[in-house]
One Martini backbone bead per residue (centre of mass of N, CA, C, O) as a GRO file, in nm:
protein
  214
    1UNK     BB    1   0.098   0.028   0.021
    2UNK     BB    2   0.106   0.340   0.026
    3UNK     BB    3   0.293   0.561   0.166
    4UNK     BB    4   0.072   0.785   0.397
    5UNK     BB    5   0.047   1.000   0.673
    6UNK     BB    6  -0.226   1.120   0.649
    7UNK     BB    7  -0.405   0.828   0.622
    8UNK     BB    8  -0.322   0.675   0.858
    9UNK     BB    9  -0.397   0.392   1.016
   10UNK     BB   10  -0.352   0.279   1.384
   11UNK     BB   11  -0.600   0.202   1.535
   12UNK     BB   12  -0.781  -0.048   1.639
   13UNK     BB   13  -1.081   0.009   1.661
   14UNK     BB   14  -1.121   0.142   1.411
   15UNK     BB   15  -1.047  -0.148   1.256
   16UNK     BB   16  -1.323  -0.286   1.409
   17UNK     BB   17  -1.517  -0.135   1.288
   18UNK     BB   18  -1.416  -0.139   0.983
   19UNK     BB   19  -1.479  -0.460   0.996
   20UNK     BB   20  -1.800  -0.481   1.101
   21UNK     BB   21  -1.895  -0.268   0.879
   22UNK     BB   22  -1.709  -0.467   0.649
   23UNK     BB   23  -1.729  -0.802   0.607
   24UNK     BB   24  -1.628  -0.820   0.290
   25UNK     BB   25  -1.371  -1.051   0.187
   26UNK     BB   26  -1.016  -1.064   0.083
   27UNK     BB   27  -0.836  -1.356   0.033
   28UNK     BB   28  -0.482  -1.375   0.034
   29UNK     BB   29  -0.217  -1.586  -0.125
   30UNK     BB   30   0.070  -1.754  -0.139
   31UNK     BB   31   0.184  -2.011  -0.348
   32UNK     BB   32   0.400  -2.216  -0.391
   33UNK     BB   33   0.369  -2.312  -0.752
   34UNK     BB   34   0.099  -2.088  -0.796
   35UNK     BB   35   0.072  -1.797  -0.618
   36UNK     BB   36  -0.153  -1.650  -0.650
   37UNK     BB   37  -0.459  -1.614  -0.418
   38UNK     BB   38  -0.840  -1.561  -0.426
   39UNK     BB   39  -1.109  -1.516  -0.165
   40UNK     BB   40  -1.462  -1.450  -0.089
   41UNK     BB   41  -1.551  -1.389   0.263
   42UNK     BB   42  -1.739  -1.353   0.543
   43UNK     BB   43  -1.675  -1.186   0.857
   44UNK     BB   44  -1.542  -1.196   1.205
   45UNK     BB   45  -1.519  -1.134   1.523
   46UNK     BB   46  -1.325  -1.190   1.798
   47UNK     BB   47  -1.499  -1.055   2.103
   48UNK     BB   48  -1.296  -1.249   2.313
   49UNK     BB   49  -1.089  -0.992   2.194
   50UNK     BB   50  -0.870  -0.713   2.187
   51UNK     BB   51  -0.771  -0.783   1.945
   52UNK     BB   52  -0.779  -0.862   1.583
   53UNK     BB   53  -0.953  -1.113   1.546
   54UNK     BB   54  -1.042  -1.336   1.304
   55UNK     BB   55  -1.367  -1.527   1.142
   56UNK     BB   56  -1.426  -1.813   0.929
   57UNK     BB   57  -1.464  -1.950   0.603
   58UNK     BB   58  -1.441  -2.204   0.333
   59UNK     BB   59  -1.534  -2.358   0.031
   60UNK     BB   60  -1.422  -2.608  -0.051
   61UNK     BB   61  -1.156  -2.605  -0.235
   62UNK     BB   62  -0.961  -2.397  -0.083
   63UNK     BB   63  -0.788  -2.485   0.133
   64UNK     BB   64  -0.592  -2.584  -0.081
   65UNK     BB   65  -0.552  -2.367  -0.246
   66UNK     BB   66  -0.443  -2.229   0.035
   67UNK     BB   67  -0.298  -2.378   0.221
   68UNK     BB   68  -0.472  -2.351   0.499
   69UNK     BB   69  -0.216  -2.304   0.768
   70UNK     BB   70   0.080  -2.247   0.601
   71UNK     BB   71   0.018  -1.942   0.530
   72UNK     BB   72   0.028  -1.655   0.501
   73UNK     BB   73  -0.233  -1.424   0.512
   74UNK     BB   74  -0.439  -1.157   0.347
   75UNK     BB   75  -0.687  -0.915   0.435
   76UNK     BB   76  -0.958  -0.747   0.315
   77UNK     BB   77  -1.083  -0.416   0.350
   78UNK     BB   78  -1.351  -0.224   0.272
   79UNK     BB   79  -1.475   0.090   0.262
   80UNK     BB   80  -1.581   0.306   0.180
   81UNK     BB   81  -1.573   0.432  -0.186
   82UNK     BB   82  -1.503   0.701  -0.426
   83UNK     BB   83  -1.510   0.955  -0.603
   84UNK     BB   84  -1.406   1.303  -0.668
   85UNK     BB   85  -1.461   1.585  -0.760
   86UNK     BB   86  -1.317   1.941  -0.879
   87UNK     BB   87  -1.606   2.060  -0.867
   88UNK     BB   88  -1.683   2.059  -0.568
   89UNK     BB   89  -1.475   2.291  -0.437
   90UNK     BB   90  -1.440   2.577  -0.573
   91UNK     BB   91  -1.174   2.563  -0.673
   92UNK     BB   92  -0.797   2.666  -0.783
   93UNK     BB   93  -0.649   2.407  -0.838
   94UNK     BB   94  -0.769   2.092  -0.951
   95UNK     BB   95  -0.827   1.708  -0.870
   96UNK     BB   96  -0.917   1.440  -0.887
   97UNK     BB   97  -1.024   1.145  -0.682
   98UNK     BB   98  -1.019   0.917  -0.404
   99UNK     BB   99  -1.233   0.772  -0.138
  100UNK     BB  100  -1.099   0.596   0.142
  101UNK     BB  101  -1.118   0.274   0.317
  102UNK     BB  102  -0.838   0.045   0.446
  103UNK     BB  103  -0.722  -0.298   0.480
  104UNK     BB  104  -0.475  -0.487   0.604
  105UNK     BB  105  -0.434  -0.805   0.698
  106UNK     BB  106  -0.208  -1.022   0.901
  107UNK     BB  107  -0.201  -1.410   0.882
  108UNK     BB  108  -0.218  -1.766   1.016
  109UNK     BB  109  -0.453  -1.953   0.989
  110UNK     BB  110  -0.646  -2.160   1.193
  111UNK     BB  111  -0.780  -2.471   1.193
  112UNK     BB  112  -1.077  -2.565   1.275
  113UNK     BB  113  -1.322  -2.758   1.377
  114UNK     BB  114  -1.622  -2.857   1.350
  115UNK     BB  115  -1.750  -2.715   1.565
  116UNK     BB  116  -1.624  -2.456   1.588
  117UNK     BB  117  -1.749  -2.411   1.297
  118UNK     BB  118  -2.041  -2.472   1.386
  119UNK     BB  119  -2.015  -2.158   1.560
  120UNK     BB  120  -1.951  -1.974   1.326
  121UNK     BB  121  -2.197  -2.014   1.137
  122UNK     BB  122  -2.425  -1.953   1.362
  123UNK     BB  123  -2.299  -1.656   1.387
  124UNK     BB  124  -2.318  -1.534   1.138
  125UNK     BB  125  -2.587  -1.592   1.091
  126UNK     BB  126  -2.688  -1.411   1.319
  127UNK     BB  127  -2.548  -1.141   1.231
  128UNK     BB  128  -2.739  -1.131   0.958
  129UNK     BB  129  -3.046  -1.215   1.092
  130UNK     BB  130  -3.129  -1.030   1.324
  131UNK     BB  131  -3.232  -0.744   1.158
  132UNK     BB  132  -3.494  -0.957   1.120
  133UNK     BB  133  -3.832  -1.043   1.198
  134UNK     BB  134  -3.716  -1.324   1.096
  135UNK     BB  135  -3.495  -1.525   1.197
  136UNK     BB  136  -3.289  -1.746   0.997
  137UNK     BB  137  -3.177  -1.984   1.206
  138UNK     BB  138  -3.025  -2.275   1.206
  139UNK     BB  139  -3.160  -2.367   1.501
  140UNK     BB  140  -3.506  -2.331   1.436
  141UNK     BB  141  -3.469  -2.641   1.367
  142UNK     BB  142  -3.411  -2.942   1.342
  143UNK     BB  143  -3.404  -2.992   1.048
  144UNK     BB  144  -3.214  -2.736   1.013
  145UNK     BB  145  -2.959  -2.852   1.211
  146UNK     BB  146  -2.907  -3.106   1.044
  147UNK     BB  147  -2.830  -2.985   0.789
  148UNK     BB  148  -2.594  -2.808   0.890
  149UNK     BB  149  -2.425  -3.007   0.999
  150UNK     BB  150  -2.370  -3.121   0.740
  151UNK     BB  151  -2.264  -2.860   0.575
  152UNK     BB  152  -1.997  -2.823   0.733
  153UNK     BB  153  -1.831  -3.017   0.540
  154UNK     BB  154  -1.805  -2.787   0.309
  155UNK     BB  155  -1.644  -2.669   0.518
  156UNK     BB  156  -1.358  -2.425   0.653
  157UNK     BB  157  -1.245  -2.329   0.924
  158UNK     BB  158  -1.121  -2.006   1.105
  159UNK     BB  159  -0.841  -1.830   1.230
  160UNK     BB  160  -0.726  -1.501   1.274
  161UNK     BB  161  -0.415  -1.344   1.412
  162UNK     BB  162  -0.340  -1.006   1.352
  163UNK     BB  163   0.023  -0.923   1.332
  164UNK     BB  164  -0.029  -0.696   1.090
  165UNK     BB  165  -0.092  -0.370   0.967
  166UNK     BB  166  -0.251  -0.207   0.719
  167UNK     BB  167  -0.381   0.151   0.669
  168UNK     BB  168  -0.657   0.357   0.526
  169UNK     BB  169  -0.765   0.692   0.504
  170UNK     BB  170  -0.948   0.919   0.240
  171UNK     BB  171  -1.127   1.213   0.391
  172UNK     BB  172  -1.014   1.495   0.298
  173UNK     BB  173  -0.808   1.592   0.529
  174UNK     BB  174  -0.634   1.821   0.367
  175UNK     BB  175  -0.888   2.020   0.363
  176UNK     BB  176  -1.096   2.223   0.399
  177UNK     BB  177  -1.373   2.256   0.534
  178UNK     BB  178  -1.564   2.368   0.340
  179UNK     BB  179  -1.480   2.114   0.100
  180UNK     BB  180  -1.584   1.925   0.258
  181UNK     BB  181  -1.899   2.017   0.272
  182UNK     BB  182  -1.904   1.996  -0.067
  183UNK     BB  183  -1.867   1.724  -0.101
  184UNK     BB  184  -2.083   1.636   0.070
  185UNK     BB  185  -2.312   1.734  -0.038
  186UNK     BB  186  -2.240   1.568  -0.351
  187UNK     BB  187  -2.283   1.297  -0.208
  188UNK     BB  188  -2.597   1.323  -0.138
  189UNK     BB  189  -2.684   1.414  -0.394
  190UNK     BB  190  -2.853   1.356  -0.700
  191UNK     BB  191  -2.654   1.145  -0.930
  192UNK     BB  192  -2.356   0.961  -1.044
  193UNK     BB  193  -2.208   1.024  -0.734
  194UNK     BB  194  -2.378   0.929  -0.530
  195UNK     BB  195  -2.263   0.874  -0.170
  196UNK     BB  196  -2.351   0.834   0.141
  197UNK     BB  197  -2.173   0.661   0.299
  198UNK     BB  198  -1.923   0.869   0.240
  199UNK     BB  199  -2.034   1.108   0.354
  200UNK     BB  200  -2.062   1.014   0.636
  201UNK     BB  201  -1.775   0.952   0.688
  202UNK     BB  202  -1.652   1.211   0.661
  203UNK     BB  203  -1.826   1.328   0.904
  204UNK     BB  204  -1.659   1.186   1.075
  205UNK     BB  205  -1.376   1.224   1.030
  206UNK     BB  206  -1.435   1.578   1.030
  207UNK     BB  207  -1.590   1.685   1.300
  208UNK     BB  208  -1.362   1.881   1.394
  209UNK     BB  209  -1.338   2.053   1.163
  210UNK     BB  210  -1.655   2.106   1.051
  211UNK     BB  211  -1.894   2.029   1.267
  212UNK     BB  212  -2.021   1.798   1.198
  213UNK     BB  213  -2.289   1.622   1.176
  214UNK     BB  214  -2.466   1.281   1.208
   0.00000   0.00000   0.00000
């Protein structure tokens, strides 16, 4: 990841919070004689850690794709992220950019048992199922616990403790309060570039910066 200290993220609950609401990970490893291989699964944290370990799992034959428990493994996270026109900033001289929040995750996966899998997988379903007004949970019937049970063979469990980490975060912080005032407005507003999610992460990003309210 190019290196800017105006934008690096080195706090770890920033990075557990941003882990957290961005669950879609892209997991990368190098695999001698293979070279890169990369795939993608949603993820949580192990909240029984103050340190960053993530839990997920992965489907047949990926884990062998990946020699996983082999071989560092990187996760990446993406945040928020979107265009920045320099028509917004109305100021000149001006360019493009791009504004985003971004994890790189470092550490060597270790392999869960069945069961452990299996606890791991009913925690994913009840985190994504829990906001829904009839959640649809793995053991909601002996029916559907014994089905997941069965299907449990089809994936592996990992656990992995992240044991260093790149992060960046760029939402204009390097600009005057009025400009991203402006950024986040025209990211608001509707266009083809409205982009609510991005707008909020700014006025959290800036709020001491611009007193912006989320």
């Amino acid at each position: 990841m190019r290196p800017n200290p105006d934008y690096e993220l080195d706090d770890v609950e920033t990075i557990r919070e941003l882990i957290a609401q961005n669950p879609w990970a892209t997991i990368v490893g190098y695999v001698p004689g293979k070279g890169l291989v990369a795939s993608h699964y949603p993820i949580l944290l192990d909240e029984t850690s103050d340190d960053i370990v993530l839990l997920s799992h992965v489907g047949r034959p990926d884990e062998k794709l990946h020699e996983l428990g082999s071989h560092e493994a990187m996760v990446i996270i993406y945040g928020p992220q979107g265009y920045v026109s320099p028509s917004w900033y109305e100021t000149s001289p001006a360019v493009p950019t791009w504004n985003f929040a971004v994890a790189h995750l470092y550490g060597t996966p270790e392999i869960l048992s069945d069961d452990e899998n299996l606890q791991v997988l009913e925690r994913l379903v009840e985190h994504f199922e829990s906001p829904l007004p009839e959640p649809y949970l793995m053991n909601r019937t002996l029916e559907n616990a014994e089905y997941a049970a069965r299907i449990v063979h089809g994936t592996v469990g990992f656990r992995m403790r992240v044991e260093r980490f790149e992060a960046k975060e760029k939402m204009s912080q390097d600009k005057p309060a009025e400009v991203i005032g402006r950024v986040v407005d025209a990211l608001d507003a509707p266009g083809p570039y409205q982009n609510p999610s991005l707008a909020e992460r700014m006025r959290q990003v800036n709020s001491e910066s611009t007193g912006a309210q989320s």
